[in-house]
C-alpha positions in Angstrom: 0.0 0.0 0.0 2.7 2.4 1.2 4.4 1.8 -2.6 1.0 2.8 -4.3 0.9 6.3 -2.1 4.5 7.1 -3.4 3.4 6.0 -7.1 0.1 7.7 -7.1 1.8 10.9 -5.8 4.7 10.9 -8.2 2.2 11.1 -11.2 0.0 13.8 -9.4 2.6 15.8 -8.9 2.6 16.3 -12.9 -0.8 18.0 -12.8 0.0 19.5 -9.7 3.7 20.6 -11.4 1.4 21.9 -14.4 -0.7 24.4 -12.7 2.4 25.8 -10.4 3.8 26.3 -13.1 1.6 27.8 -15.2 -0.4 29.8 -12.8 2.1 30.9 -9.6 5.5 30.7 -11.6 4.1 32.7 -14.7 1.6 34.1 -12.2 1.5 36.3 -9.0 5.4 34.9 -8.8 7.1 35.7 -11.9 9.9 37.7 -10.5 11.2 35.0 -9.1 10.3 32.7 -12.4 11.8 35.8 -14.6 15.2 35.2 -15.0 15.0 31.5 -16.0 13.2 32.8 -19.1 15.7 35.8 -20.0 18.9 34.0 -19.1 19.4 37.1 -17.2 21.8 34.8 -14.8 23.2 32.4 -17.1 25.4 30.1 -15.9 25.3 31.0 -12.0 22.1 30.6 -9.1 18.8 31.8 -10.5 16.0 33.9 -8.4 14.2 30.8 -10.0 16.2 28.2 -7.9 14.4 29.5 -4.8 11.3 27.7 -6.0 13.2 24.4 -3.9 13.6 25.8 -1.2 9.5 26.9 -1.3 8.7 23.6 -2.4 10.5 21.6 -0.4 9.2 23.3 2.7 5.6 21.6 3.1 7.5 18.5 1.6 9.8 18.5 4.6 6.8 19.4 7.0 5.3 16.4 5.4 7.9 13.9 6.2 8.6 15.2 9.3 5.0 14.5 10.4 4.6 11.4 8.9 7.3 9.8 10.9 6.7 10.9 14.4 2.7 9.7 13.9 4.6 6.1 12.6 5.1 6.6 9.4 2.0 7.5 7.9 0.8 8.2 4.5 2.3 12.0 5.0 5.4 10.0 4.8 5.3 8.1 1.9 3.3 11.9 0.1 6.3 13.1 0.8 8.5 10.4 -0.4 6.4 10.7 -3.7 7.1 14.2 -4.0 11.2 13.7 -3.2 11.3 11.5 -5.7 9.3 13.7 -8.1 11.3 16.5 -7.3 14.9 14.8 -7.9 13.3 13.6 -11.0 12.9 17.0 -11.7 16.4 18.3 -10.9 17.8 15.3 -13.3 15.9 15.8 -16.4 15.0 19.7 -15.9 18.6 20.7 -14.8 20.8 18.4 -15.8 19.4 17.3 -19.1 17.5 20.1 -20.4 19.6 22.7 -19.1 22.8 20.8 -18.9 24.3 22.1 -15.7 25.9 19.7 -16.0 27.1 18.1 -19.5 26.0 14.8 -19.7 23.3 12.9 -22.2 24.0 15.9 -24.4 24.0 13.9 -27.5 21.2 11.8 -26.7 19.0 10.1 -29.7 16.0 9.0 -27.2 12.3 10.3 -29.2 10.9 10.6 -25.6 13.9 12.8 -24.2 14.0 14.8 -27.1 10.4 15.0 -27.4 11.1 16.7 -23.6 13.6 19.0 -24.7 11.5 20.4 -27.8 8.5 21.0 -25.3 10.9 23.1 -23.2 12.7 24.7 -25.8 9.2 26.1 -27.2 8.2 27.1 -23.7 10.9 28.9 -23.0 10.8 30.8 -26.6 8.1 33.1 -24.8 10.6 35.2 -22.6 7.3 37.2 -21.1 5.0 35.3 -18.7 1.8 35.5 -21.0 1.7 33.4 -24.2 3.7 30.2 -23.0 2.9 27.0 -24.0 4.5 23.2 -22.5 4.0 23.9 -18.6 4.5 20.1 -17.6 7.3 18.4 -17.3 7.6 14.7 -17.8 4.1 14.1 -19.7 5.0 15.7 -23.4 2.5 16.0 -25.7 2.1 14.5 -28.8 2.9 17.8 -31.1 6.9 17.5 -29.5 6.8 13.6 -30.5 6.2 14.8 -34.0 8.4 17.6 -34.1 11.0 15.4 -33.6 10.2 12.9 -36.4 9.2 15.1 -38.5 12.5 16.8 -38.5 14.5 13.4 -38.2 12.9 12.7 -41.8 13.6 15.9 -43.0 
């Protein structure tokens, strides 16, 4: 059962990382979101990077409850949204926006497919007019924009 909360929570966290994003980041917070649109920080620590430290608050408070009432389902919550939230780091920082270098040269559709999404959501530098708020879900249009230009 405890496996199913941390399952069921890592995919909600997909709708739940959709309308953050698309209605607090590029919302009532978008000085903080800013500057991971206009690369106004490239290469150092964005206002942006604060957004762990907010989310990882309630996930911490979470955890913390969970395991002085016996490790209860605020535990295993939380451990869904950890592992969410490194997911996050690997494929949103590391592979998208290669902090560090590595699967730079990858061929896989599905990671592309992710990389297109977030290329053409961050082609809007304002907060109105984006597109591609998700993260690991990638629509079908990204899929084919990859194809279609591998036939090309």
């Amino acid at each position: 059962m405890n496996f199913l909360i941390i399952l069921i929570t890592f995919f909600l966290m997909e709708g739940i990382t959709w309308l953050i994003h698309k209605y607090v980041m590029h919302g009532f917070l978008w000085t903080l979101h800013r500057d991971h649109h206009d690369h106004s920080t490239e290469g150092k620590m964005e206002r942006n990077d604060y957004f762990f430290v907010i989310f990882a608050i309630p996930t911490i408070a979470l955890m913390y409850y969970g395991t002085i009432k016996n490790f209860n389902a605020y535990f295993y919550i939380a451990l869904g949204i950890t592992l969410y939230g490194m997911a996050y780091f690997f494929v949103h920082d590391i592979f998208i926006h290669q902090r560090f270098k590595i699967l730079k040269n990858t061929k896989n559709p599905y990671l592309l497919a992710i990389r297109r999404g977030h290329k053409q959501h961050h082609k809007h530098t304002h907060k109105e007019h984006g597109e591609c708020f998700g993260f690991l879900w990638v629509p079908i249009k990204y899929f084919r924009m990859f194809f279609n230009k591998t036939k090309a």
